[in-house]
N, C-alpha and C positions, 0 to 999 in steps of 0.2 A: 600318479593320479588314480590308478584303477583299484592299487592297493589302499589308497585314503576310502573312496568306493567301499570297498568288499569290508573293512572294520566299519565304517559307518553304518551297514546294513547289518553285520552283524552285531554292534550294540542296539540298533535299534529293535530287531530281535528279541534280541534278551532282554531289553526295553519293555518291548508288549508281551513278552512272555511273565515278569515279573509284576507288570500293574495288571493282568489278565488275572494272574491269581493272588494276591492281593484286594481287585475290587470285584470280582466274579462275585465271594459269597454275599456281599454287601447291597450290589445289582439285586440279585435273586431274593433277599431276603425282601426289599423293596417294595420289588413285584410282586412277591409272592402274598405281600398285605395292602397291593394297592385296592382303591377302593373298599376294604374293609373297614365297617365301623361299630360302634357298640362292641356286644357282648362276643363276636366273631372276633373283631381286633383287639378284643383282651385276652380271650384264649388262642390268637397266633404271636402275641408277644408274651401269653405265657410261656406255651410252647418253645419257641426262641431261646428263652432267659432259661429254661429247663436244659436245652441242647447247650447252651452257653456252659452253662454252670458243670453237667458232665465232662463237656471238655478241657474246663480249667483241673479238673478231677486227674483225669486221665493223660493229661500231659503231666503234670505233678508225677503220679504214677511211674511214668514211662522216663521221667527224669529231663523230657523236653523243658519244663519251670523246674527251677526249687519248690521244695515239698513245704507246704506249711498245714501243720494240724487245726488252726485257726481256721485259713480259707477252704479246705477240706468244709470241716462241720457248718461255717458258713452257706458252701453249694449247697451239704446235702439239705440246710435249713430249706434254704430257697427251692430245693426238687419239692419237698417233700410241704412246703407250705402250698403249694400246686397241685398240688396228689390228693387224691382221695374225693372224698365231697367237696371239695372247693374247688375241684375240677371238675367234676358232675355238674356244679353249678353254673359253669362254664358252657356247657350245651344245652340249654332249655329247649324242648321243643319250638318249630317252626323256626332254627337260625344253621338251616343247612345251605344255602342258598347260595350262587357265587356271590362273593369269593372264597366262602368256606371251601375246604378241604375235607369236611366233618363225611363220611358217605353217612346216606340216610339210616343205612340197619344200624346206629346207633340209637335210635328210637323206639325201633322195632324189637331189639335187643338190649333193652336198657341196663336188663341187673347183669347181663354179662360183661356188659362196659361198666356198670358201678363197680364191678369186683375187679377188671382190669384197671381201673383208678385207685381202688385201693391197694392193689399189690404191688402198684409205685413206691406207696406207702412202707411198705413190709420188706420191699427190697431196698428198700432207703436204708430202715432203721436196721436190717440185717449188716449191712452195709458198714454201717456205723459203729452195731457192738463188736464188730473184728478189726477196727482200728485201735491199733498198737498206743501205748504212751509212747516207745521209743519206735522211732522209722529206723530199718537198715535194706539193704541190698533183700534178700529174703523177703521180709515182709511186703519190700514193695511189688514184687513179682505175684507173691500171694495174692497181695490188694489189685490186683490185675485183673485177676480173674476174676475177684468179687465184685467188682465195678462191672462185670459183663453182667452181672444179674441186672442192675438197672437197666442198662444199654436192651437188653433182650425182652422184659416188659414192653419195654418203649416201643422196640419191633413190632412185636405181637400185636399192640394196640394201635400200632398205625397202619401193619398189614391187615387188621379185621376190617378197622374203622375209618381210614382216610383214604379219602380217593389218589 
């Protein structure tokens, strides 16, 4: 009896340990656009589909998925159709407000945020002219690294600019 007990508790355990992280990011991403609408909830599900698309990037990469040179140029279409001025056009003045995450010196500071939207851009397409026609072991440790140049834009501009 005590032993039926102690397995039951511990699948259940590892029960809410697995749907814990499973629906955690799904939870937060949620929240993190509720009450958002308009042009705020276009640029948090750009953002989203941006961090999305990195990730299918960089598991590829890392060899967690198979690699495809298709969905590669795909992501980086979809980073980089987000980047630049069609991302600027995503913060018009006066839509800092919650539930933005936007901090205000993005206003205050605008052509430093235009140029950090456009070096999304530049590290997209840097990105892209060091993708190989053939993938092996080598190249993909290479592309590793260069996948960190996006990843570290994105840093930068959400350590300046998001609360």
């Amino acid at each position: 009896m005590t032993r039926t007990r102690i397995i039951t508790g511990l699948l259940a355990i590892g029960l809410l340990a697995v749907s814990t992280m499973t629906f955690a990011p799904l939870v937060t991403d949620v929240l993190a656009h509720k009450g958002a609408s308009g042009v705020v909830k276009i640029r948090m599900e750009a953002m989203k589909d941006m961090k999305n698309d990195l990730k299918k990037i960089e598991q590829m990469l890392e060899g967690k998925k198979s690699y495809s040179s298709a969905k590669v140029h795909k992501a980086l279409d979809n980073i980089r159709d987000h980047a630049g001025a069609q991302m600027s056009k995503l913060f018009p003045e006066g839509t800092g407000q919650k539930p933005s995450e936007a901090d205000p010196s993005i206003w205050t500071n605008w052509d430093e945020f235009k140029k950090m939207a456009v070096s999304l851009n530049h590290s997209t397409d840097e990105f892209r002219a060091k993708l190989p026609e053939k993938i092996n072991k080598d190249a993909l440790k290479s592309l590793q690294k260069d996948a960190l140049g996006i990843r570290r834009v994105c840093k930068e501009c959400h350590d300046r600019f998001r609360l």
